[in-house]
C-alpha positions as CSV (number, residue, x, y, z in Angstrom):
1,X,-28.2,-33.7,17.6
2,X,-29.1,-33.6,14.2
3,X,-31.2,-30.4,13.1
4,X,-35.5,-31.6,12.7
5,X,-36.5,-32.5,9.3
6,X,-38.4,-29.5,8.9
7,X,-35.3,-27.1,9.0
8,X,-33.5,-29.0,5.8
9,X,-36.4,-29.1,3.6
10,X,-36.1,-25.2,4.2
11,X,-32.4,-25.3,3.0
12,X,-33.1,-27.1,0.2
13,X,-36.3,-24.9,-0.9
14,X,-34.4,-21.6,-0.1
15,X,-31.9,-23.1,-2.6
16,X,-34.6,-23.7,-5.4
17,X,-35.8,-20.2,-4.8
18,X,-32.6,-18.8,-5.3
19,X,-31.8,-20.8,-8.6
20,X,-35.3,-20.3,-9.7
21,X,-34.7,-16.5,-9.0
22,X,-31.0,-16.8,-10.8
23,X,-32.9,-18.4,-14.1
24,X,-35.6,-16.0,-14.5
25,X,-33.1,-12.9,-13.7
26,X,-31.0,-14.6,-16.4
27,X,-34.6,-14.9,-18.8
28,X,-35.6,-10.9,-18.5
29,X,-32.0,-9.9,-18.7
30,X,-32.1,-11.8,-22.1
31,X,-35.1,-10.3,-23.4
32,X,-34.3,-7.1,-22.9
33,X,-30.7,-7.3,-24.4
34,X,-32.5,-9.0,-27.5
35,X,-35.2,-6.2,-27.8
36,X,-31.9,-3.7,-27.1
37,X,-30.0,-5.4,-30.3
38,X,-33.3,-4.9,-32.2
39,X,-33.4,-1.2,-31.4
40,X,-29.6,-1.1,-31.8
41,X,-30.3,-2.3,-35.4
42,X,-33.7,-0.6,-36.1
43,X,-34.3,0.8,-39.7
44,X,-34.8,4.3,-40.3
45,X,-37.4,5.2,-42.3
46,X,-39.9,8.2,-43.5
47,X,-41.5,10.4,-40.3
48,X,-38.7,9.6,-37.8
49,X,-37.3,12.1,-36.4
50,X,-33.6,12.1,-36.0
51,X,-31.1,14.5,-34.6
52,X,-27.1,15.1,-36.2
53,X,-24.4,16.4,-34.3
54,X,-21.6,17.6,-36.4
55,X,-18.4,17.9,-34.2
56,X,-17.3,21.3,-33.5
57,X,-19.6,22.0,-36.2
58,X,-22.9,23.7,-35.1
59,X,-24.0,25.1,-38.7
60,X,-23.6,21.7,-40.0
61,X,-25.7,19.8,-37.3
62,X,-29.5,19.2,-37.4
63,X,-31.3,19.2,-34.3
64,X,-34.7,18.1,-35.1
65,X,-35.3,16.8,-39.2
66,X,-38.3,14.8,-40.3
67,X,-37.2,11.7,-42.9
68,X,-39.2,12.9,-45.8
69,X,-41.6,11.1,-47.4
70,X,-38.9,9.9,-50.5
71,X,-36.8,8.8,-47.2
72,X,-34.3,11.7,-47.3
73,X,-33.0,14.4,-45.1
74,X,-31.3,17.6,-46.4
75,X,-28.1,18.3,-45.1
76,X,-25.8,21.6,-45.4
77,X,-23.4,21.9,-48.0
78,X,-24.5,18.0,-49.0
79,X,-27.5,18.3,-50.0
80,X,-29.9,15.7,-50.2
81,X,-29.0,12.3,-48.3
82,X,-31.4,9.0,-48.6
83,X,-31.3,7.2,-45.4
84,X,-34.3,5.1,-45.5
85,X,-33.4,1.7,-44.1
86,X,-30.4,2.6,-42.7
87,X,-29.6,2.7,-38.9
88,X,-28.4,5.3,-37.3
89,X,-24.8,4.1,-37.0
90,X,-24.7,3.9,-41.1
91,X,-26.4,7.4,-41.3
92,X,-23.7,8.7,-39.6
93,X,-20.6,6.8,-41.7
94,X,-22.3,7.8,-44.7
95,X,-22.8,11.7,-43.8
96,X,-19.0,11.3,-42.8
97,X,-17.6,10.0,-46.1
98,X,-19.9,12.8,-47.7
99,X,-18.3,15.9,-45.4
100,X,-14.8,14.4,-45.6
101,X,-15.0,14.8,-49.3
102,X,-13.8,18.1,-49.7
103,X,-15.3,19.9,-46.2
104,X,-13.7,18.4,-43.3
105,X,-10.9,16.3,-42.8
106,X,-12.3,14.4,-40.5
107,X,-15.5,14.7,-39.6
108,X,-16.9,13.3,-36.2
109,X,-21.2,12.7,-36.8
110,X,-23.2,11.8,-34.4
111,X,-26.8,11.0,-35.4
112,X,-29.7,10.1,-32.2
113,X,-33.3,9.1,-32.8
114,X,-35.4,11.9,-31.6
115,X,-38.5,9.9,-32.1
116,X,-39.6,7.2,-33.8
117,X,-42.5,7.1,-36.5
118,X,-46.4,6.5,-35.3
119,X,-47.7,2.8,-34.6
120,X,-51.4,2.7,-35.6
121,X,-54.1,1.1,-33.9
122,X,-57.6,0.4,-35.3
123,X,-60.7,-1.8,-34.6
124,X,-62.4,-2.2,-31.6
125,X,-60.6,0.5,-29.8
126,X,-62.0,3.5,-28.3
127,X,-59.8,5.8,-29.8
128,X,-58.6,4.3,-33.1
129,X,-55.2,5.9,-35.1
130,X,-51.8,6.8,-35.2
131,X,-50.1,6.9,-31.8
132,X,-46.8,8.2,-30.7
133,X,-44.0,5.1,-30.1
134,X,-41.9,4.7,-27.4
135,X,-39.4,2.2,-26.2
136,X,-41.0,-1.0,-24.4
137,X,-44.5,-0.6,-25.8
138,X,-46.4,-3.5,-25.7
139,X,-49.7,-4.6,-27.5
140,X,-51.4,-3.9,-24.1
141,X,-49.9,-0.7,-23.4
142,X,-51.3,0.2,-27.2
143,X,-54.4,-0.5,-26.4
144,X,-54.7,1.7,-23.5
145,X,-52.9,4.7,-25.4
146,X,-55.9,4.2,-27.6
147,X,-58.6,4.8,-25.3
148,X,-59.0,0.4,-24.0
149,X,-60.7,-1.9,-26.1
150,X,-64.5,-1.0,-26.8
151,X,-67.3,-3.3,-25.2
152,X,-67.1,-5.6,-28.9
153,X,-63.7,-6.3,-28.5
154,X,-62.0,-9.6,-28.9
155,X,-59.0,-9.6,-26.7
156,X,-57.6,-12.4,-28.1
157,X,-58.1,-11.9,-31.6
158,X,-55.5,-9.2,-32.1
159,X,-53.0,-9.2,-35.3
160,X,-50.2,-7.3,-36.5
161,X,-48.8,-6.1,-39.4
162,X,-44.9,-5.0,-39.6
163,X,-44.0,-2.0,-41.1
164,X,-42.7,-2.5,-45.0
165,X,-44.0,-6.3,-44.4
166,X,-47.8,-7.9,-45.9
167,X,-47.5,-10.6,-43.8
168,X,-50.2,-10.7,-40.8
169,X,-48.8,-11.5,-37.3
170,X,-52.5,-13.4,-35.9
171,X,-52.1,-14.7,-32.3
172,X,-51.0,-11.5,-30.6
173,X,-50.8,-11.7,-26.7
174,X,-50.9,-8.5,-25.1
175,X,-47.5,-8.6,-24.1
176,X,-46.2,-8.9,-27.5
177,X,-43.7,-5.8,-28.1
178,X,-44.1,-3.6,-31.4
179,X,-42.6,-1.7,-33.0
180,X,-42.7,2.0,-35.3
181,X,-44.8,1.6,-38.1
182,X,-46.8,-1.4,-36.7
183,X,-50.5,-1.8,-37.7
184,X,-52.3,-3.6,-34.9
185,X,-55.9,-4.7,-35.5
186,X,-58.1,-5.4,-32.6
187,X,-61.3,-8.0,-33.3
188,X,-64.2,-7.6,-32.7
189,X,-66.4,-10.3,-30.7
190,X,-69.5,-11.8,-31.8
191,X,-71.1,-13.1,-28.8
């Protein structure tokens, strides 16, 4: 007796469900590994905060310096380092070569991003300014660190601009990512 027609239409959805499922997984798992990569590569620049770990080495490590305004940190027995628009990787190969010649022999430098330099948000935002970022932060998410939109808001005029960039970003959903530095402008409405 063969099973009633109902029954393999349920097969066959369960299997769309499951490959449906399998693709989207596969979508968000790419999204984030892209948005990982980004951070991965992200730019130092003034008003981060960064951390270095000198191996073994605890009068040579920073826990908590502020990139200067110039882009700099000051190191022991280096001195003066530029590191603007470097990552964190090439912060630490470049404090290396500088210990190694004539300090260490081979010195292991670790540097971490303590925290990342303010996003600003102004326009039609209860509380416009400069807001603290943190990893994930969406446009919306923005938005509600600065108070929600105000009652003249245009939620779907919304632009960006990029840190170190002039180009404007317009049509900006609210689950657009940003990033350190990032100027977002809310609209306001006129009806």
């Amino acid at each position: 007796m063969s099973p009633p027609p109902n029954r393999q239409y349920d097969k066959r959805s369960g299997g769309s469900l499951v490959a449906l499922y399998l693709l989207l997984l596969s979508l968000l798992l790419n999204t984030t590994h892209l948005f990982a990569e980004e951070l991965d590569s992200y730019r130092l620049a003034a008003d981060d905060i960064i951390s270095i770990t000198v191996f073994d080495e605890p009068d040579l490590s920073l826990s908590k310096v502020r990139i200067a305004t110039n882009g700099t940190i000051s190191m022991p027995l280096i001195g003066q380092i530029n590191v603007t628009g470097l990552t964190a990787v090439e912060v630490e190969a470049a404090a290396s070569a500088l210990l190694a010649d004539g300090y260490l022999k081979k010195p292991e430098v670790t540097v971490s991003i303590i925290e990342y330099r303010l996003f600003y948000i102004t326009g039609e935002v209860k509380k416009p300014g400069g807001y603290s970022y943190r990893d994930g932060l969406t446009v919306h998410k923005a938005v509600s660190l600065a108070g929600g939109f105000s009652e003249r808001a245009n939620q779907e005029k919304i632009s960006i601009t990029h840190d170190g960039s002039t180009k404007v970003v317009n049509r900006v959903k609210l689950t657009d990512r940003i990033r350190p530095g990032d100027v977002i402008t809310i609209k306001e409405s006129f009806f």
